[in-house]
N, CA, C and O of each residue as an XYZ file, in Angstrom:
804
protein
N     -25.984    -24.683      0.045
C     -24.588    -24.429      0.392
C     -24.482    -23.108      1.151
O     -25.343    -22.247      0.966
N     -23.578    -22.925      1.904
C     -23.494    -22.095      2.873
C     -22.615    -20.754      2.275
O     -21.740    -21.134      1.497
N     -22.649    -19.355      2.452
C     -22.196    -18.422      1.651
C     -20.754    -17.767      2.718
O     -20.702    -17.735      3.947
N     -20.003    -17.436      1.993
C     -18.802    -16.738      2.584
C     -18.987    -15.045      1.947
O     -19.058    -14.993      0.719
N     -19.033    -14.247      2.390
C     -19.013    -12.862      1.839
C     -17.609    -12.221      2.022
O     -17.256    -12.230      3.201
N     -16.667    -11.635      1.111
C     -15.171    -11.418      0.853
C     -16.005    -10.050      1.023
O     -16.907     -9.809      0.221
N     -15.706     -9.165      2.057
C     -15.733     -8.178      2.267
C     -14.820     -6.815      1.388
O     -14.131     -5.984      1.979
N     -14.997     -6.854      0.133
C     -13.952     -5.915     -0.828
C     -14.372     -5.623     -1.858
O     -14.375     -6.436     -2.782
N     -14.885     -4.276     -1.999
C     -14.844     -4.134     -3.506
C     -13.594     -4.009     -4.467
O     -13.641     -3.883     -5.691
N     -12.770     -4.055     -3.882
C     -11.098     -3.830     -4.541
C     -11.202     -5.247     -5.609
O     -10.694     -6.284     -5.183
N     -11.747     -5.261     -6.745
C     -11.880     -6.412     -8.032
C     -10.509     -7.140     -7.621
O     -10.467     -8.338     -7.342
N      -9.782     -6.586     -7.616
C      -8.388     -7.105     -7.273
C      -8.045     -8.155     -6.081
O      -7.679     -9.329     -6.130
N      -8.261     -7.427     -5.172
C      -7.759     -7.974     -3.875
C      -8.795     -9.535     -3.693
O      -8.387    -10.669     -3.441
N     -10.607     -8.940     -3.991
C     -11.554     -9.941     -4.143
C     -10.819    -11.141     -4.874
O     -10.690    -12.233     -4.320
N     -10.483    -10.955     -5.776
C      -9.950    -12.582     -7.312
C      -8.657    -12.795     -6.638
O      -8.176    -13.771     -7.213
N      -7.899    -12.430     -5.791
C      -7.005    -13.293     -5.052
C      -7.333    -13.880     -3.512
O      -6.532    -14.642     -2.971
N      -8.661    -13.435     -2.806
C      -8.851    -14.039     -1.838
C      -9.363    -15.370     -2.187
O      -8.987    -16.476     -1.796
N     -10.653    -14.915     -3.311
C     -11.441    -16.088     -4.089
C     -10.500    -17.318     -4.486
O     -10.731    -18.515     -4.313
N      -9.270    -16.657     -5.120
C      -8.631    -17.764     -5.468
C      -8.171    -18.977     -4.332
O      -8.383    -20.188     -4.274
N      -7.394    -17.954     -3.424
C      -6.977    -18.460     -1.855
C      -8.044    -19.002     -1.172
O      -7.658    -19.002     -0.003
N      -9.093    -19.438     -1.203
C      -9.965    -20.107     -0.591
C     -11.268    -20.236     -1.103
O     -12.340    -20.194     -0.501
N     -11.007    -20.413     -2.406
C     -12.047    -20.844     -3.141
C     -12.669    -22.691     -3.107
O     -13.765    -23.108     -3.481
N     -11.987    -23.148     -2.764
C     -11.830    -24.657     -2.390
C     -12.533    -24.824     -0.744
O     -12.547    -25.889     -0.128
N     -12.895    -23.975     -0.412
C     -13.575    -24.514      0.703
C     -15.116    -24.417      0.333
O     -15.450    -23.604     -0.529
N     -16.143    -25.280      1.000
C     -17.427    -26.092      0.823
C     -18.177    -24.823      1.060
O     -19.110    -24.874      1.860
N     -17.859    -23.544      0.397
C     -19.348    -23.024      0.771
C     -18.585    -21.883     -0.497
O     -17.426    -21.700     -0.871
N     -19.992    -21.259     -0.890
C     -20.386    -20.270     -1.940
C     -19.783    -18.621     -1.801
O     -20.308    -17.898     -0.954
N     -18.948    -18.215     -2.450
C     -18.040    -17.461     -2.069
C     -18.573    -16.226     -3.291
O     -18.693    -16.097     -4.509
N     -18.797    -15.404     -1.898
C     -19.774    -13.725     -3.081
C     -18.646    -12.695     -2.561
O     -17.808    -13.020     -1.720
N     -18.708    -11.556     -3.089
C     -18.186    -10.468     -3.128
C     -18.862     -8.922     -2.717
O     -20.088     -8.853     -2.806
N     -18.415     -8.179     -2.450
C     -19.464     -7.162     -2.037
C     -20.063     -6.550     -3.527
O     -20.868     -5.620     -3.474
N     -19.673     -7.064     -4.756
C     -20.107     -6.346     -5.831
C     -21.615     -7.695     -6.388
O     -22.290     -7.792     -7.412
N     -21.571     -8.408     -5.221
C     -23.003     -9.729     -5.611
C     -24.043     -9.398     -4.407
O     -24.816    -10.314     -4.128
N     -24.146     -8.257     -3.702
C     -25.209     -8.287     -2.536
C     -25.256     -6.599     -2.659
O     -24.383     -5.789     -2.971
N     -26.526     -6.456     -2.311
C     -27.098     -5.162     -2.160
C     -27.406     -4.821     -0.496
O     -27.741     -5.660      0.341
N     -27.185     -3.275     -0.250
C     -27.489     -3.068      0.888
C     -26.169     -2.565      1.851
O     -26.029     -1.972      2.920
N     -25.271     -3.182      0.787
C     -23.683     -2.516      2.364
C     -23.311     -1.329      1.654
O     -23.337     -1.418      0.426
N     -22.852      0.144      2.336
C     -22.539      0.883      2.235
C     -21.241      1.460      2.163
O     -20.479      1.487      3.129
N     -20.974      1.918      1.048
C     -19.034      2.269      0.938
C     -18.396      2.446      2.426
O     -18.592      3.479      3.066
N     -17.747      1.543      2.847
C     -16.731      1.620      4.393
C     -15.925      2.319      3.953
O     -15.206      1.996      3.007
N     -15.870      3.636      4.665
C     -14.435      4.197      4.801
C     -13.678      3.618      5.747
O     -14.291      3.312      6.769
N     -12.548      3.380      5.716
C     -11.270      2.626      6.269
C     -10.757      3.830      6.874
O     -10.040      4.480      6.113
N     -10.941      4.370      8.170
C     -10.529      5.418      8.681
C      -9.899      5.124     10.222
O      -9.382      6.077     10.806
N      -9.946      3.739     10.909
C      -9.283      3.185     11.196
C      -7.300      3.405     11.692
O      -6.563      3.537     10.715
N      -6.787      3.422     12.732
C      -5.497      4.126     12.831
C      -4.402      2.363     12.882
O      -3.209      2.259     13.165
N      -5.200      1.457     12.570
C      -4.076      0.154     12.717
C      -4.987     -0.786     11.204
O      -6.207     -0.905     11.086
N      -4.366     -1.095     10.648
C      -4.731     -2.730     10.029
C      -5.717     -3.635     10.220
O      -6.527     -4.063      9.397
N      -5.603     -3.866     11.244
C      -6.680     -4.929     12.374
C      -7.756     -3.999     12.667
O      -8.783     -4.674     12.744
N      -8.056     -2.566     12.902
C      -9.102     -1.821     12.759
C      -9.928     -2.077     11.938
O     -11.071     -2.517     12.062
N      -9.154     -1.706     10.779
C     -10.184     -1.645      9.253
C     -10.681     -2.764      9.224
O     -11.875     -2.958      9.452
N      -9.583     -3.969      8.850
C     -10.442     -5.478      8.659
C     -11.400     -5.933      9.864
O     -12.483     -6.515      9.797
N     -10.818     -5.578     10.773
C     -12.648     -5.691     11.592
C     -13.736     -5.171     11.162
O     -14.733     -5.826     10.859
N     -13.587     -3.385     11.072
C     -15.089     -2.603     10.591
C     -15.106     -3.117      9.047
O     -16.142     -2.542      8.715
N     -14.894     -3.460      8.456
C     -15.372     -3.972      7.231
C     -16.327     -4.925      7.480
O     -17.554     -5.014      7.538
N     -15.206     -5.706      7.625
C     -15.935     -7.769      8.152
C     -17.414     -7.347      8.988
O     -18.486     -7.936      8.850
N     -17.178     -6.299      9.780
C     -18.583     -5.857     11.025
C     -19.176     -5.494      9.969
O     -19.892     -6.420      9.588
N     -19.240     -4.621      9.310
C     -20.430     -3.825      8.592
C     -20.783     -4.544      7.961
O     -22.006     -4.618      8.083
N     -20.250     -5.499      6.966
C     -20.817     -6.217      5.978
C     -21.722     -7.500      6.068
O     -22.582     -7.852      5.260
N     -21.204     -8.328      7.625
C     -22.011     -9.239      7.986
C     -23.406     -8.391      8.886
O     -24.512     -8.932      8.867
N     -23.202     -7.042      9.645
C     -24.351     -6.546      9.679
C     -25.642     -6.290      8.989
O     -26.758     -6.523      9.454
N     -25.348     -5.757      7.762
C     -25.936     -5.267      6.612
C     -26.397     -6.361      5.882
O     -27.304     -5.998      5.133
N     -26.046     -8.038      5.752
C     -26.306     -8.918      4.746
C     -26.918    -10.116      5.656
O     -27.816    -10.822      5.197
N     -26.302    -10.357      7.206
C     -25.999    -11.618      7.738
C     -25.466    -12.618      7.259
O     -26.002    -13.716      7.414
N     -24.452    -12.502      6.661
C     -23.439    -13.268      5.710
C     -22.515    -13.427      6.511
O     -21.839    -12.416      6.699
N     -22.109    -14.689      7.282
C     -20.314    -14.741      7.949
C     -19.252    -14.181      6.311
O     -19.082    -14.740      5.228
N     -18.786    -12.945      6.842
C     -17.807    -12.526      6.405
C     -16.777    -11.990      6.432
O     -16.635    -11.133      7.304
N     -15.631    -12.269      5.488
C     -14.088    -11.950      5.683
C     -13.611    -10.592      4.997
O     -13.871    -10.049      3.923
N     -12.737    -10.257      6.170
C     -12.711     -9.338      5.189
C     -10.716     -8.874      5.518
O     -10.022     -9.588      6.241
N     -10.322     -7.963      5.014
C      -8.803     -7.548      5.391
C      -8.398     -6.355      4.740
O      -9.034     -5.840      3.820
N      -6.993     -5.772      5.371
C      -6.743     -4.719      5.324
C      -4.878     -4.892      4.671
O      -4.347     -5.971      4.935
N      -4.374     -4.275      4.205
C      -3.136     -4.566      3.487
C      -2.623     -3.076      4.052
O      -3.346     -2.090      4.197
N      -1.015     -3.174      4.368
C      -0.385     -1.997      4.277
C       1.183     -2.673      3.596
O       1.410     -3.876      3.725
N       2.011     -1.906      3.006
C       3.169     -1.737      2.886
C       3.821     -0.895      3.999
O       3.441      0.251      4.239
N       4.938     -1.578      4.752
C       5.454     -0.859      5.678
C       7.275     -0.684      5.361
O       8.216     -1.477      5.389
N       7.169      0.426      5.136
C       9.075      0.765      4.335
C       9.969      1.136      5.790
O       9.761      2.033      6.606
N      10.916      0.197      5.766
C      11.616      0.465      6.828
C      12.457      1.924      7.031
O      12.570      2.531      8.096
N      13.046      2.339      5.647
C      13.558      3.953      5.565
C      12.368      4.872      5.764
O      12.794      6.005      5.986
N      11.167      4.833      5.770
C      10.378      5.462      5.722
C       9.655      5.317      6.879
O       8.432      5.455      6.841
N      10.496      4.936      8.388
C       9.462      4.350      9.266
C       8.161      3.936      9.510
O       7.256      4.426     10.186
N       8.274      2.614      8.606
C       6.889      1.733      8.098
C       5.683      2.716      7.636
O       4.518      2.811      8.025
N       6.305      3.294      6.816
C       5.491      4.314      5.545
C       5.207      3.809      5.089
O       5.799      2.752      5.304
N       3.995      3.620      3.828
C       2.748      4.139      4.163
C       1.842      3.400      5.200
O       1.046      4.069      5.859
N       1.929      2.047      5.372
C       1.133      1.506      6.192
C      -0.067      1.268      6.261
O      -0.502      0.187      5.865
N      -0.740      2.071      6.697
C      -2.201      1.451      6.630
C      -2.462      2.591      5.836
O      -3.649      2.421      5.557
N      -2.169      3.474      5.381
C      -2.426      4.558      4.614
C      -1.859      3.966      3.369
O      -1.445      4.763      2.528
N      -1.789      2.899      3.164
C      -1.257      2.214      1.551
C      -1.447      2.838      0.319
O      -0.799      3.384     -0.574
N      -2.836      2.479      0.687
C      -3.947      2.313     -0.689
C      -4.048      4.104     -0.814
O      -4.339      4.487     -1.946
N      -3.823      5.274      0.302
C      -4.187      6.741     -0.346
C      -3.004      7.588      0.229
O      -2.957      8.516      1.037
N      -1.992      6.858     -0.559
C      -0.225      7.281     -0.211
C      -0.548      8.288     -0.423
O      -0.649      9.234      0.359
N      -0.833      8.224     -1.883
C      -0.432      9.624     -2.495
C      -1.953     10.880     -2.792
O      -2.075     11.757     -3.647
N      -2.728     10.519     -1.873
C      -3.758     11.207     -2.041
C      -4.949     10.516     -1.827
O      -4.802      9.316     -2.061
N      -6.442     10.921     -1.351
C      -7.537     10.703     -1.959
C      -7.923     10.076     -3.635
O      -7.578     10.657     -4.664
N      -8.444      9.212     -3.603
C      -8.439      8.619     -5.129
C      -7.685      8.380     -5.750
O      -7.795      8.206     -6.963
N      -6.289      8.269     -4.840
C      -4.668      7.803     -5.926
C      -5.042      6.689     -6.594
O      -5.811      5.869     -6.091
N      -4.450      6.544     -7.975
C      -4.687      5.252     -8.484
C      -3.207      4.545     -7.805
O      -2.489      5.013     -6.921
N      -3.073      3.344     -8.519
C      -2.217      2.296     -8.079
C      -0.593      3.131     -8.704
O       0.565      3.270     -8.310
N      -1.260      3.435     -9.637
C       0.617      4.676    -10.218
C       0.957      5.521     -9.351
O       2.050      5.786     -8.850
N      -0.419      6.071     -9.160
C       0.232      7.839     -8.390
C       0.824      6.972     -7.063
O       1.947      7.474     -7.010
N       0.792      6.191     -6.183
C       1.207      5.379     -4.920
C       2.646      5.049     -5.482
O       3.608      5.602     -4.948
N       2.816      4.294     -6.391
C       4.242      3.929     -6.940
C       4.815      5.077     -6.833
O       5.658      5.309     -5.967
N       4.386      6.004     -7.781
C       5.245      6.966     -8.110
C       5.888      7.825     -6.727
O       7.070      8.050     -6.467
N       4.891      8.133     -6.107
C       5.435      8.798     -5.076
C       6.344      7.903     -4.024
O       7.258      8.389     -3.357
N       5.924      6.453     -3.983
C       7.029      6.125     -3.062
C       8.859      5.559     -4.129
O       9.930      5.202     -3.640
N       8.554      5.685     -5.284
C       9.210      6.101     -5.514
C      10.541      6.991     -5.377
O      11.752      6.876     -5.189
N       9.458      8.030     -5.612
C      10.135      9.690     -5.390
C      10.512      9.690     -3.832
O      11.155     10.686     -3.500
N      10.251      8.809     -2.855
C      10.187      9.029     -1.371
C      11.120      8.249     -1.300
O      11.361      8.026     -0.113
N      12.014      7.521     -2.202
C      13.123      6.177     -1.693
C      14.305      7.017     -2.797
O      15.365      6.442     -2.549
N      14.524      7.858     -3.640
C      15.154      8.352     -4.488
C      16.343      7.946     -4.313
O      16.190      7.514     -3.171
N      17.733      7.685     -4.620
C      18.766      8.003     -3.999
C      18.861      7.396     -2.949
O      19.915      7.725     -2.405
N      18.011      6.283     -2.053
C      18.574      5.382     -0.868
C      18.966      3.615     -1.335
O      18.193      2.828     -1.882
N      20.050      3.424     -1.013
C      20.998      2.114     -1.483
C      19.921      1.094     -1.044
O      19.211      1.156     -0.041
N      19.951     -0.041     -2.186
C      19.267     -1.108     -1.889
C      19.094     -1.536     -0.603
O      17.944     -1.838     -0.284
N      20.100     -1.651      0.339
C      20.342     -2.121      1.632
C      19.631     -1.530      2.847
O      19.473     -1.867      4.021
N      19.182     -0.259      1.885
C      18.108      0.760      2.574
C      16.711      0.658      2.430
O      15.885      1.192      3.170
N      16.471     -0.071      1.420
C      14.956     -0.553      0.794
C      14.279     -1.487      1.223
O      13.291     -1.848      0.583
N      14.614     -2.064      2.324
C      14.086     -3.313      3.439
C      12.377     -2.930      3.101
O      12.084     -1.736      3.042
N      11.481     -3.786      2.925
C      10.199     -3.203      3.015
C       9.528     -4.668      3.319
O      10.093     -5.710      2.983
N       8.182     -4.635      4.031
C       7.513     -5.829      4.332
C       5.731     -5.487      4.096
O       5.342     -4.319      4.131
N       5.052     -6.291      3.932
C       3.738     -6.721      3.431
C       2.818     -6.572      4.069
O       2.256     -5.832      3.262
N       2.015     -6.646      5.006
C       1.181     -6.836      5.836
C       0.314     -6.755      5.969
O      -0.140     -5.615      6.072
N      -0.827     -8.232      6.097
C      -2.247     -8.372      5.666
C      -2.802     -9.029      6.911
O      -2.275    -10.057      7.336
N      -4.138     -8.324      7.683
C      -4.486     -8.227      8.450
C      -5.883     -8.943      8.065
O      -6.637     -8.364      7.283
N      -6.260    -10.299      8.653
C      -7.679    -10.644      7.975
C      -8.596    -10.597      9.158
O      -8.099    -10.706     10.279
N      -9.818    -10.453      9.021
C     -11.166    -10.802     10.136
C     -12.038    -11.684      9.776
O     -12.190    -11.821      8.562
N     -12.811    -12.485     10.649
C     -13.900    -12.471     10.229
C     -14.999    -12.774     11.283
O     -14.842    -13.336     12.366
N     -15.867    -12.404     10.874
C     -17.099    -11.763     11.949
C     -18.509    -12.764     11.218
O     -18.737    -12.888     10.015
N     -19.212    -13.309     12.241
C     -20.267    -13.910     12.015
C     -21.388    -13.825     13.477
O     -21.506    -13.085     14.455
N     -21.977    -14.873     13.012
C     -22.860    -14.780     14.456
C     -21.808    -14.559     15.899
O     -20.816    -15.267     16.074
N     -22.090    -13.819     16.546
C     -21.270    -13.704     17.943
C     -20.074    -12.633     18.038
O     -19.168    -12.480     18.857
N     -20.496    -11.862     16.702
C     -18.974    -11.045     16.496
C     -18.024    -11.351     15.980
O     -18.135    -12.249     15.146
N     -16.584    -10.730     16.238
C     -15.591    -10.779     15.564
C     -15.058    -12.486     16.110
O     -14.673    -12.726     17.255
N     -15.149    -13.448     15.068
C     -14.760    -14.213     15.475
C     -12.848    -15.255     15.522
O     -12.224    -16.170     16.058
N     -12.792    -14.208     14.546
C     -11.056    -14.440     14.426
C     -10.313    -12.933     13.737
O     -10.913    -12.141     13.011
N      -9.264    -12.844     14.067
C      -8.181    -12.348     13.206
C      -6.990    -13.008     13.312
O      -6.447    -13.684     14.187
N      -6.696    -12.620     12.125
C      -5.293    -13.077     11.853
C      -4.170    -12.514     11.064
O      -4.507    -11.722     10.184
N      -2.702    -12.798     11.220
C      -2.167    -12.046     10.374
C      -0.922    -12.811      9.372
O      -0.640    -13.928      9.806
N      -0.221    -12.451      8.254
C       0.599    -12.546      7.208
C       1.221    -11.761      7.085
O       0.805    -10.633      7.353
N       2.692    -11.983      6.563
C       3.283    -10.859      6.232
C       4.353    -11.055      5.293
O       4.652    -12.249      5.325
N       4.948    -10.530      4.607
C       5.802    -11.035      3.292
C       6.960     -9.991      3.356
O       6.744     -8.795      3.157
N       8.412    -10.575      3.692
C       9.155     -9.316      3.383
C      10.090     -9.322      2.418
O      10.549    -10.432      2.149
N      10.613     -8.151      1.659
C      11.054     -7.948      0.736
C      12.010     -6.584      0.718
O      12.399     -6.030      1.746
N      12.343     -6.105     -0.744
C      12.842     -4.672     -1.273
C      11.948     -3.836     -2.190
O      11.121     -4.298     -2.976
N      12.231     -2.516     -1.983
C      11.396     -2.184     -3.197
C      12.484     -1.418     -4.050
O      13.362     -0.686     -3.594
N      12.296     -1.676     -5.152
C      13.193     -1.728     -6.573
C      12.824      0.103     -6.603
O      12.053      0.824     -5.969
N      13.834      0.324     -7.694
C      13.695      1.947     -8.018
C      12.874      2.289     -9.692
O      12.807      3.342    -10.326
N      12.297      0.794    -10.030
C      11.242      1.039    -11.077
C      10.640     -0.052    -11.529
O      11.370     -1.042    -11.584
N       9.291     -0.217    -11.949
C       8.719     -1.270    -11.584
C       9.136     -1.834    -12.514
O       9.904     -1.440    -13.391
N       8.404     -3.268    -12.292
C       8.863     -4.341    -13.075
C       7.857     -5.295    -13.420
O       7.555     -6.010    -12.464
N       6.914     -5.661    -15.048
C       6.363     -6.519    -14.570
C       4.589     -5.665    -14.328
O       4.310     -4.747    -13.557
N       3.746     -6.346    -15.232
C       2.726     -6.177    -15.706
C       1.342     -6.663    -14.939
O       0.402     -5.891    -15.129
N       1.067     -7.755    -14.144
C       0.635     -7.994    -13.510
C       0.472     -7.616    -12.230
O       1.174     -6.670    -11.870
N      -0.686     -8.369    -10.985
C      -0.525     -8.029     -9.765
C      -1.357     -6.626     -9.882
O      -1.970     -6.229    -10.873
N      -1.230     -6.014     -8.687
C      -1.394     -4.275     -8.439
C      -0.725     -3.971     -6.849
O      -0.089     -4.562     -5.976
N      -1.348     -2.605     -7.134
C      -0.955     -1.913     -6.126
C       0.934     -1.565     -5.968
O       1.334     -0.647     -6.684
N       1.772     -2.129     -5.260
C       2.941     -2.020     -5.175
C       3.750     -3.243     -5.504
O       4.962     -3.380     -5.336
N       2.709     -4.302     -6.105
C       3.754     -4.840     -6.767
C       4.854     -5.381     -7.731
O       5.627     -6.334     -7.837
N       4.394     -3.941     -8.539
C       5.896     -3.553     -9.331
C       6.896     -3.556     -8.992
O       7.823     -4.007     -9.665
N       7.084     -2.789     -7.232
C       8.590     -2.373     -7.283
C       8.265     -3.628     -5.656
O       8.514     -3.137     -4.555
N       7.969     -4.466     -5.685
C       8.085     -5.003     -4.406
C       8.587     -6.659     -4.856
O       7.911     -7.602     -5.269
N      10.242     -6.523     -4.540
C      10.624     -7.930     -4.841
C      10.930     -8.400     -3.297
O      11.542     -8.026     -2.297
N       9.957     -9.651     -3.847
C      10.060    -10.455     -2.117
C      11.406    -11.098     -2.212
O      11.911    -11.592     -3.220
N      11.822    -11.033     -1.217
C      12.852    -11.672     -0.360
C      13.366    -13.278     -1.028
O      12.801    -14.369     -1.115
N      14.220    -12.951     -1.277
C      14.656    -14.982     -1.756
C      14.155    -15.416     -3.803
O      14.390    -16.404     -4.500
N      13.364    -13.993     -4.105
C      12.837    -14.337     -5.114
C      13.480    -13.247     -6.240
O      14.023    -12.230     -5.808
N      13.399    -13.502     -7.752
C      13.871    -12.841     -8.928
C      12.711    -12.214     -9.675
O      12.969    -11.337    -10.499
N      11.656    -12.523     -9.497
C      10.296    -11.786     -9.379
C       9.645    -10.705     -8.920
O       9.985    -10.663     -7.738
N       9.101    -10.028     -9.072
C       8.306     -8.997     -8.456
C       7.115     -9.846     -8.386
O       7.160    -11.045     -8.659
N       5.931     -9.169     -7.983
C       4.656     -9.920     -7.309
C       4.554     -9.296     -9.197
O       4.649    -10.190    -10.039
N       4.405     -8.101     -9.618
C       3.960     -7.955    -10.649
C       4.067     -9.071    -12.037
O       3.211     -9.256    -12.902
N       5.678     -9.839    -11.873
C       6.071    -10.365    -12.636
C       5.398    -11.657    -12.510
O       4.983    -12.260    -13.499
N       5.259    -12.184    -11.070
C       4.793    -13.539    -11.414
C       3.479    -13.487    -11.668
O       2.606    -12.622    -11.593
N       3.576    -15.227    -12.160
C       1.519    -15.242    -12.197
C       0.963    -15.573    -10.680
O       1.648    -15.557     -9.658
N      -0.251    -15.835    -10.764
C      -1.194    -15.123     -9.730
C      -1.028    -16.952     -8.838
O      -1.308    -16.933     -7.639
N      -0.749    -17.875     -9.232
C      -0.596    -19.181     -8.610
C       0.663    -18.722     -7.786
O       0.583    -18.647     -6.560
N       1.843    -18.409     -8.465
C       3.222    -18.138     -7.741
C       3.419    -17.316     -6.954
O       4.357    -17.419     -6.164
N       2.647    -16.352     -6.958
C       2.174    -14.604     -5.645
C       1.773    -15.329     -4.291
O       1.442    -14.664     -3.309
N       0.212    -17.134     -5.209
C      -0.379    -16.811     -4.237
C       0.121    -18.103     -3.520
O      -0.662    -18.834     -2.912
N       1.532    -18.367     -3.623
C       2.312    -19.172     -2.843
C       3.028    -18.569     -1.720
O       3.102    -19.138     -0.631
N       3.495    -17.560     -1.932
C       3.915    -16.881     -0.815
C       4.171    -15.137     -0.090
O       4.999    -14.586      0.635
N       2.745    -14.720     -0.902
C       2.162    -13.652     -0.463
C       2.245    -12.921      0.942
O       3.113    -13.660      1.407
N       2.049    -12.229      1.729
C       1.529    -11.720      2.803
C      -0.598    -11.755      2.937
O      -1.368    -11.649      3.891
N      -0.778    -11.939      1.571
C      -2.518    -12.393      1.555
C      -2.989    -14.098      1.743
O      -3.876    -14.643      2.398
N      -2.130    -14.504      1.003
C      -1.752    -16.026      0.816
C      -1.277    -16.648      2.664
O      -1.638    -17.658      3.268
N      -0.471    -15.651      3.022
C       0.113    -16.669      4.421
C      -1.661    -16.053      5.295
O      -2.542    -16.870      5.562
N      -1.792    -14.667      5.558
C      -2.855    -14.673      6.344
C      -4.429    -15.585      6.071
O      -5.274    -15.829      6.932
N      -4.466    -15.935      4.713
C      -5.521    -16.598      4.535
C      -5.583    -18.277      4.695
O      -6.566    -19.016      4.749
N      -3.965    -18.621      4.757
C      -3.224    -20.152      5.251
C      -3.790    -20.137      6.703
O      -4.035    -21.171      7.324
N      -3.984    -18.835      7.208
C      -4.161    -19.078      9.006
C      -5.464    -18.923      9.012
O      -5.929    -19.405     10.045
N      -6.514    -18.327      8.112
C      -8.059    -18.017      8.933
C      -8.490    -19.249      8.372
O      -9.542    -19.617      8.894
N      -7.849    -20.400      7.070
C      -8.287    -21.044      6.613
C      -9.246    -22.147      7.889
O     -10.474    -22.070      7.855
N      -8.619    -23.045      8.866
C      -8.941    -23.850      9.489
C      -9.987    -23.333     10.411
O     -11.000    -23.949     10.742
N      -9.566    -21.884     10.874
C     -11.471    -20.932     11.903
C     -12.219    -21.536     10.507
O     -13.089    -22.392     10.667
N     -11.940    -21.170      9.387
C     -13.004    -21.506      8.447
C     -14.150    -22.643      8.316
O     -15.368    -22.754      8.169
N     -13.119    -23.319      8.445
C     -13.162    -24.867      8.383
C     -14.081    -25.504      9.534
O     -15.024    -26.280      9.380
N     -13.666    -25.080     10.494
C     -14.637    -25.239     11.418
C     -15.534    -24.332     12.344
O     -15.780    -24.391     13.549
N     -15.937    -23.460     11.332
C     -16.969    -22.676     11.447
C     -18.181    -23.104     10.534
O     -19.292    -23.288     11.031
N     -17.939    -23.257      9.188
C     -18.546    -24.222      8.203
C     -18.903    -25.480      8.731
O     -20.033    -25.882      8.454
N     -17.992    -26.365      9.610
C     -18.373    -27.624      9.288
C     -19.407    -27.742     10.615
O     -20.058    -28.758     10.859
N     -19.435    -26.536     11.411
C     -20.448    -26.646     12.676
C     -20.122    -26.814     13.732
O     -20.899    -27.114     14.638
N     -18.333    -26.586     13.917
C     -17.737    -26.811     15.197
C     -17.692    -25.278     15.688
O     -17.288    -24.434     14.888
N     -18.068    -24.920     16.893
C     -17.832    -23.309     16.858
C     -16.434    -23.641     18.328
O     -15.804    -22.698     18.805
């Protein structure tokens, strides 16, 4: 069987791609099942940067066709703050709180109507011949003034999507991965997949 490499050590982000395309005909590893790739810094100034040099380094280092992606939260009061700087809002080594907390503290006092915020997941994937697709997803929503809701990570405590009574935190991981910003971009690399696997290039 043929191997897919999920370009992420993020345990997290990995068990929802896995989930999202675990159903396709080939053997699906993680960067925490192969030896040899080296911590990627994501230093990158767009989305589509990072998930390229990931997806690049990792099928370099293994020869594994692999996927890989980049997530930002973009806050409309905050002119699409944090962005691709998501994941180290609030610092070097922020955990998933210290990020809440500070965007939080960064929305204080602005009216729901002000809390417009959207998702945005940037996927690659790179095999023989280079970068052979990207694609993108995006999920929009509000972000609440305290989280809600035990599950999920990253921001989605205070991130209630659009049309829904849920936070990503609140629902389970089937109902997120119905209409995600990870979920829609991985709906689009699904079929490159498909026929990259089945031998159509």
């Amino acid at each position: 069987m043929s191997n897919l490499l999920i370009a992420s050590r993020n345990k997290d982000k990995a068990h929802e791609l896995v989930a999202l395309l675990g159903d396709l005909p080939v053997a699906m590893r993680t960067l925490h099942d192969v030896e040899g790739v080296p911590e990627i810094v994501e230093d990158a100034e767009t989305l589509e940067g990072n998930a390229i040099k990931k997806a690049t380094v990792a099928f370099e280092r293994t020869g594994l066709p692999s996927v890989a992606d980049d997530t930002g939260l973009e806050v409309g009061y905050l002119q699409g703050a944090p962005g691709v700087y998501s994941s180290r809002y609030a610092g070097p080594g922020a955990s998933y709180a210290d990020n809440v907390r500070k965007l939080i503290g960064a929305l204080k006092g602005v009216p729901p109507r002000r809390r417009n915020a959207r998702f945005r997941c940037v996927m690659a994937f790179v095999s023989n011949g280079g970068v052979l697709e990207v694609v993108e997803g995006s999920c929009p929503g509000t972000i609440l003034e305290a989280p809600r809701g035990s599950g999920g990570f990253g921001y989605d405590p205070v991130f209630l999507p659009d049309g829904h009574r849920q936070t990503f935190a609140e629902m389970d991981l089937a109902t997120k991965n119905g209409l995600s910003h990870r979920a829609r971009a991985a709906l689009a690399m699904r079929p490159v997949l498909v026929r990259y696997f089945s031998g159509i290039r």
